[in-house]
C-alpha positions as CSV (number, residue, x, y, z in Angstrom):
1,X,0.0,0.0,0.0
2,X,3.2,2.6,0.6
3,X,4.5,1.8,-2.3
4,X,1.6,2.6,-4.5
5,X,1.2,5.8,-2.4
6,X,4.7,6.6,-3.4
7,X,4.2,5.5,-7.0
8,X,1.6,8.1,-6.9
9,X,3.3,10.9,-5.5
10,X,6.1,10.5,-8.0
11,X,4.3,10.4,-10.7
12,X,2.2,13.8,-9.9
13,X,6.1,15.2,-9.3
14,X,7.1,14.1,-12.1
15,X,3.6,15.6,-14.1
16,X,4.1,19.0,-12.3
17,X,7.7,19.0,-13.6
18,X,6.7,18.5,-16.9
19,X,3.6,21.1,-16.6
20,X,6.7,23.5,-15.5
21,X,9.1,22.7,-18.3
22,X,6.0,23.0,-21.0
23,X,5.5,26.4,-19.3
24,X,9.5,27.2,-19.8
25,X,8.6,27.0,-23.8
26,X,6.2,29.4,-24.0
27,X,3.9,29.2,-26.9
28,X,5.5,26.2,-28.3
29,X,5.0,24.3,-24.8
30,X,1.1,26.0,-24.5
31,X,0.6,24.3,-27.9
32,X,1.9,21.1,-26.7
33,X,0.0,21.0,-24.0
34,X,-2.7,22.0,-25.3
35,X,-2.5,19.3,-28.4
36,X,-2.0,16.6,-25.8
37,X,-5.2,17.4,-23.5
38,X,-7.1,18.2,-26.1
39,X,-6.5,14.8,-27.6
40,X,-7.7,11.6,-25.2
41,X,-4.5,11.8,-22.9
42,X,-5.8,13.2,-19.7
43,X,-3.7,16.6,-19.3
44,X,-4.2,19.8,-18.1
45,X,-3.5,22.6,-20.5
46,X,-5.2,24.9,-18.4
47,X,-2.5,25.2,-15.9
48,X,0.3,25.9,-18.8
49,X,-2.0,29.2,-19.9
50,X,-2.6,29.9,-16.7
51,X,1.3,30.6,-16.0
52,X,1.9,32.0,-19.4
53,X,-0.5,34.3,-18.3
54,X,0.5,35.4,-15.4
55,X,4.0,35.6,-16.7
56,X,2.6,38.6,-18.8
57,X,2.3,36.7,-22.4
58,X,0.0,37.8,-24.8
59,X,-3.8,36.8,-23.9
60,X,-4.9,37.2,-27.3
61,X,-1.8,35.0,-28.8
62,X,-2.1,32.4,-26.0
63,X,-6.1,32.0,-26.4
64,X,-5.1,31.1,-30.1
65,X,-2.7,29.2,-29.4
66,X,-4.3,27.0,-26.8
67,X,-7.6,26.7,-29.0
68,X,-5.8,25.4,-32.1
69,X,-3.4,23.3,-30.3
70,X,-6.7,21.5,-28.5
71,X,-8.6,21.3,-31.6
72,X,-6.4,19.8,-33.6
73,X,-5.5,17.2,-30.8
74,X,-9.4,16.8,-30.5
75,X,-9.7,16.1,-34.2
76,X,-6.7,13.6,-34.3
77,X,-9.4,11.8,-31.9
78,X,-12.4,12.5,-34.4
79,X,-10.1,10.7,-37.2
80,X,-9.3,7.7,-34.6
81,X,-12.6,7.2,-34.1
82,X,-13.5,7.8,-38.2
83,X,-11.0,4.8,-38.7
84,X,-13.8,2.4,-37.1
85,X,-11.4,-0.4,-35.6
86,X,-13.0,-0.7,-32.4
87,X,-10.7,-3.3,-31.1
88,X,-7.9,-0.3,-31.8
89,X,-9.7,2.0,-29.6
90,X,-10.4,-0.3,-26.8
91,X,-6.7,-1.4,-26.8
92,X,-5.0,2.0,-27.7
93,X,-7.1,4.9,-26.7
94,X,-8.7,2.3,-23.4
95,X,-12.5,3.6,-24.7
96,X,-14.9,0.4,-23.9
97,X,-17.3,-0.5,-26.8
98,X,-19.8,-0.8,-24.3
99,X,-18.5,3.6,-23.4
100,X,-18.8,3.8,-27.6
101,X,-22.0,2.6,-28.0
102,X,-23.8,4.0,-24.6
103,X,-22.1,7.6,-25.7
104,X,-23.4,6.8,-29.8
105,X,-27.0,6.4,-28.3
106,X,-26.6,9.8,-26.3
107,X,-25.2,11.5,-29.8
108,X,-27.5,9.3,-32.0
109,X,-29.9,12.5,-32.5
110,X,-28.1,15.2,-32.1
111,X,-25.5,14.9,-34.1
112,X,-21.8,16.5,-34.9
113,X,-22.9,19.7,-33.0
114,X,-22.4,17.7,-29.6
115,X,-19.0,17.9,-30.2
116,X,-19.4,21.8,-28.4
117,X,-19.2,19.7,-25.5
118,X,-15.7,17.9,-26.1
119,X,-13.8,19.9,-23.8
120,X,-15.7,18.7,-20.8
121,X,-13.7,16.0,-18.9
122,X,-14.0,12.2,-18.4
123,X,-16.7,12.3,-21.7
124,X,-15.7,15.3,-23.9
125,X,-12.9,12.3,-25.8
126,X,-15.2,9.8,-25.8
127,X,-17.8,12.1,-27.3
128,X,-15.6,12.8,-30.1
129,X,-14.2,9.6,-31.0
130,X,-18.0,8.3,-31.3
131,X,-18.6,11.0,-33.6
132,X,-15.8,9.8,-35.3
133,X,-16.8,6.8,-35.4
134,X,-20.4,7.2,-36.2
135,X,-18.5,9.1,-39.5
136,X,-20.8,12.5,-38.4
137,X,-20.2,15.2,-40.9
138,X,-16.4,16.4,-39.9
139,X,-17.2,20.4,-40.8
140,X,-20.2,20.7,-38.4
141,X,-18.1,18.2,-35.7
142,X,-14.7,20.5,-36.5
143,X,-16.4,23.6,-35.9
144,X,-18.6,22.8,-33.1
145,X,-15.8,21.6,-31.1
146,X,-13.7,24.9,-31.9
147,X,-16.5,26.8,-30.7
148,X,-16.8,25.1,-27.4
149,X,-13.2,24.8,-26.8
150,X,-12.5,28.7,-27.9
151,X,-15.3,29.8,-25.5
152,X,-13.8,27.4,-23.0
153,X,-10.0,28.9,-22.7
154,X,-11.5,32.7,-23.2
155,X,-13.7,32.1,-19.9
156,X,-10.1,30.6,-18.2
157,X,-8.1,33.9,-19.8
158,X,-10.5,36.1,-18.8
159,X,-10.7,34.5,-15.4
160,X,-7.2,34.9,-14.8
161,X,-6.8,37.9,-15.7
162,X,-9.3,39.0,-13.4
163,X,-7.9,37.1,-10.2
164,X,-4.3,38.4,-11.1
């Protein structure tokens, strides 16, 4: 039981060392991060922007930034999920068929513009790779999830800004 405890801790030293080093990079590194939680990896982007922020970098440039960088990682998922191998998802992206088709009953009628939602935790990569998947039309899915995802880092920029 103290070992796992320990396993834990190192790893969440090891993740805040990383978070730290992505933050060294500046833009490059908020792209990075933002790529990686934006595709099924859980990662939080959010605290990269938050100390490029508060270093004094550029809120429009890192809003930008951060959007494209967790778009495109979102849409890396989309294609995943377009390639229809669910035995590949299950084994490489650990998304149960039972997760796919309970989330593909949820999307079944209301389409690509769910993908709005795909920032939200825990369901927003399983949303997307079902609407890849389910082959939903990719323009409606691509811009629905930049929508969501730019409204969601403007709400964090503006947020920080305020408390700092």
């Amino acid at each position: 039981m103290a070992s796992g405890h320990c396993d834990s801790r190192l790893f969440i030293l090891v993740c805040m060392e990383f978070l730290t080093s992505l933050n060294e990079w500046g833009y490059i590194g908020l792209f990075i991060a933002a790529f990686v939680a934006g595709s099924i990896l859980p990662f939080s982007s959010e605290v990269v922007l938050a100390l490029l922020l508060v270093a004094k970098y550029s809120p429009g440039w890192c809003l930008a930034i951060a959007t494209l960088g967790n778009w495109l990682g979102g849409m890396s998922c989309y294609y995943l999920g377009r390639l229809g191998k669910l035995e590949w998802l299950e084994k490489y992206l650990k998304i149960s068929q039972r997760k796919i088709e309970k989330t593909r009953h949820l999307l079944d009628k209301k389409g690509a513009y769910m993908s709005f939602f795909s920032f939200i935790p825990g369901i927003g990569g399983a949303i997307v790779v079902t609407l890849g998947y389910m082959r939903s039309n990719p323009y409606i899915t691509g811009l629905s999830m930049f929508a969501g995802k730019i409204l969601r880092y403007y709400l964090i920029v503006i947020g920080v800004d305020w408390i700092f």
